[in-house]
N, C-alpha and C positions, 0 to 999 in steps of 0.2 A: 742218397743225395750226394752231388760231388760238387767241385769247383771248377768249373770250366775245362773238365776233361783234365782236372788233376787228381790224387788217386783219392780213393773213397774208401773211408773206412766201414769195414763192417761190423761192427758193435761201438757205438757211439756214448761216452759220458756224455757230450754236449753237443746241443746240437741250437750252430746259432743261422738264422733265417733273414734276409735281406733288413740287418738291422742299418738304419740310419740316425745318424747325430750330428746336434750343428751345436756350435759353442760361440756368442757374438756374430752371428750370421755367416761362421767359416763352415763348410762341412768338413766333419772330422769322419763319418762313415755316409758313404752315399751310397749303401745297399752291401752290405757287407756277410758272404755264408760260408760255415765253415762245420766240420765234424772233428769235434776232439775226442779219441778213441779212449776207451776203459779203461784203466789199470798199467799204465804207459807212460811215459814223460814226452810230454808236450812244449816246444821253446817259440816261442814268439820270438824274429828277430824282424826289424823292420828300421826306417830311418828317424833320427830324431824328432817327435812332434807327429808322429803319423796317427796313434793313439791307441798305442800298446797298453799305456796304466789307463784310461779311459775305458778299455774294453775288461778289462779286470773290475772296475770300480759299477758296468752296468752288470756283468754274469753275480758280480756278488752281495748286487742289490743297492749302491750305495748311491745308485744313481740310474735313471731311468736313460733307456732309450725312444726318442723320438717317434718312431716307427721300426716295424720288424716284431721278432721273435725269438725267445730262444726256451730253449728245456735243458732243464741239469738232471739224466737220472738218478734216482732213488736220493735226492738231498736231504741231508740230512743236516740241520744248521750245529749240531755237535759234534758233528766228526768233517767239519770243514774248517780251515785253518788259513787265513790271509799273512804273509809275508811280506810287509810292504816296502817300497821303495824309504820312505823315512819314514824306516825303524825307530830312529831317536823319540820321532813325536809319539809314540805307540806305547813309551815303557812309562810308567808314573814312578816320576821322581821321591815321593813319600814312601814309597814300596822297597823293601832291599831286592837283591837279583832276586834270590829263592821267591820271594812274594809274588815278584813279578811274570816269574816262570810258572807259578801255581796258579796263579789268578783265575784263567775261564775253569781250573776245576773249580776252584771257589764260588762258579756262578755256578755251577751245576749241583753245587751243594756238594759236593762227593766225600764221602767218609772216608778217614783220617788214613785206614788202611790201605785203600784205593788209593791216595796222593803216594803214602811210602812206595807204593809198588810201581806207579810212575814215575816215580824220580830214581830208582834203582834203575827200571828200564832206560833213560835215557842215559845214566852214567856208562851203562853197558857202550853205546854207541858214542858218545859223545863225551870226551873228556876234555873239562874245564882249565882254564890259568886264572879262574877270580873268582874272587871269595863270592861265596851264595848270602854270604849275612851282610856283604856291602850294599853300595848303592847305585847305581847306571852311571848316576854323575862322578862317578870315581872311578870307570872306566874308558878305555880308550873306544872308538870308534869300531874295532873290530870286534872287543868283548862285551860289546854294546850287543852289535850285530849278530853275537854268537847265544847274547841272551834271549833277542827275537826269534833265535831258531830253535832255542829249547821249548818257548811258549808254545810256539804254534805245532813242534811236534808231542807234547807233553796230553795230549788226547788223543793221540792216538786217529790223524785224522784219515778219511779214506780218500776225500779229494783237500788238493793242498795248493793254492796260486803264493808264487814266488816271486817279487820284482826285482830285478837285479839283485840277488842275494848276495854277491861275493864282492860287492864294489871294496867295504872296508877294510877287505882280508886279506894278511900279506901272505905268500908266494904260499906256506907249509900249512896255514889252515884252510886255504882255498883248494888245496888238494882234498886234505882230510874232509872238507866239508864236503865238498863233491863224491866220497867217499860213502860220506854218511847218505847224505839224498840215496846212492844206488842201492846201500845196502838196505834202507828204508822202505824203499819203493818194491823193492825185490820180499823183503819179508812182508809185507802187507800188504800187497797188491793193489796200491795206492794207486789215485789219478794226479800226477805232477803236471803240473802246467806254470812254464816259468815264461820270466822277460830277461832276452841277455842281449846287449851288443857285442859280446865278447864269441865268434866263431868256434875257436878252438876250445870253448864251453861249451856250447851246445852239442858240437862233434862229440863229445867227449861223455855231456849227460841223455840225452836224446834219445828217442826211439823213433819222432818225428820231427822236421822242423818245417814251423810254417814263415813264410817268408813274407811280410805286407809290403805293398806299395807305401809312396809317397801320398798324401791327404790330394783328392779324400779317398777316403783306405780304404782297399780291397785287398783279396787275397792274390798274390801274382805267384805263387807256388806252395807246392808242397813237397817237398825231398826226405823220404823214409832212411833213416842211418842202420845201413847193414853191417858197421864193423860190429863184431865180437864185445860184447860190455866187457866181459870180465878181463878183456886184453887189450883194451882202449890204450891205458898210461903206456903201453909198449910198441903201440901205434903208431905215433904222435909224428914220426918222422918216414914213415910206410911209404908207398906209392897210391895205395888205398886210402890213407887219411888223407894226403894232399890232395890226389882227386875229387873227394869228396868236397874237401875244402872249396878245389875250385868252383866246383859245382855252385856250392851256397853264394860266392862271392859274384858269381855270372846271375844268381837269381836275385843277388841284391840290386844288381845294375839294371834289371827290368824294370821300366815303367811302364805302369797302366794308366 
């Protein structure tokens, strides 16, 4: 299955089928198909309003689509992990950090040994500037942000949807964090599927980027990222990352 002679993946996590959705009589998908590949990082970029976190909120169930289809392999609703756009509304304020990063094992019931070994794991990857025994509201916006990313990786999940993750994060944990997703995704052969408007982010996390029209949304490409992962931050200013670049920035200009 492809997209209008754009490329086709061959081994598909998701696979979505002329899904349609209308919000107050606007369509937001009028037939919208797409293959998101296995074990790979996936970026949604597309224009403001075209319905990037809409198509995150039907693959994850939290809302239906109109018409269409879609299949998530081998789902497993415990090793799936949402990253939302507000974060803020997601953490429970009565919760300190630690509570709050523990929580879905707490719904899985998981024995006390199993928590310590996850929160060692993610100290490995992930190192903190706020107290785990405070409380969100005693955080700034990005250690907010950095508590949502310990939650939704603290299971260890095998598919992971990300909304603009890095809006609150200044210059030196927007690195590290992007750090962390590769080295994550790379050790656990994870399926990432995020939303960025930020180019020189996706260039940077990506293995594909899919590019939506303006509403009602279609797919108008898809551009495979050949640079080198593990040489990306050395890239940045290549003839090979600009090209690319322009690439993305000529398929945002496409309307359908």
């Amino acid at each position: 299955m492809g997209v209008g002679g754009v490329l086709i993946f061959m081994e598909s996590r998701i696979i979505i089928k002329n899904i349609h959705k209308q919000f107050n009589d606007t369509d937001i998908f009028s037939g919208i198909n797409l293959e998101i590949p296995a074990k790979e990082i996936t970026v949604l970029i597309g224009p403001n309003g075209c319905g990037k976190t809409t198509l995150f909120h039907i693959l994850s169930g939290l809302i239906t689509a109109d018409n269409g289809e879609y299949y998530v392999q081998n789902f497993d609703p415990y090793l799936f992990s949402y990253l939302m756009q507000d974060y803020r509304a997601t953490l429970m304020p009565w919760l300190t950090n630690l509570e709050n990063i523990l929580f879905p094992l707490r719904l899985q019931k998981k024995h006390d040994l199993t928590i310590v070994q996850k929160i060692n794991m993610l100290k490995q990857i992930i190192h903190t500037n706020f107290p785990l025994e405070g409380y969100p509201y005693e955080l700034s916006g990005g250690q907010q942000q950095m508590v949502a990313l310990w939650r939704a990786l603290i299971t260890e999940p095998n598919l992971l949807f990300i909304d603009e993750p890095l809006s609150a994060l200044d210059p030196e944990n927007t690195h590290k964090f992007r750090k962390v997703l590769l080295n994550y995704q790379a050790e656990h052969q994870a399926t990432i599927i995020m939303i960025s408007h930020n180019i020189d982010e996706a260039l940077f996390l990506s293995d594909n980027i899919v590019i939506l029209s303006e509403k009602p949304t279609t797919v108008a490409n898809i551009i495979k990222n050949e640079l080198p992962k593990q040489q990306r931050s050395n890239l940045t200013t290549s003839p090979m990352f600009n090209e690319l670049r322009d690439r993305v920035i000529t398929a945002l200009r496409y309307k359908i």
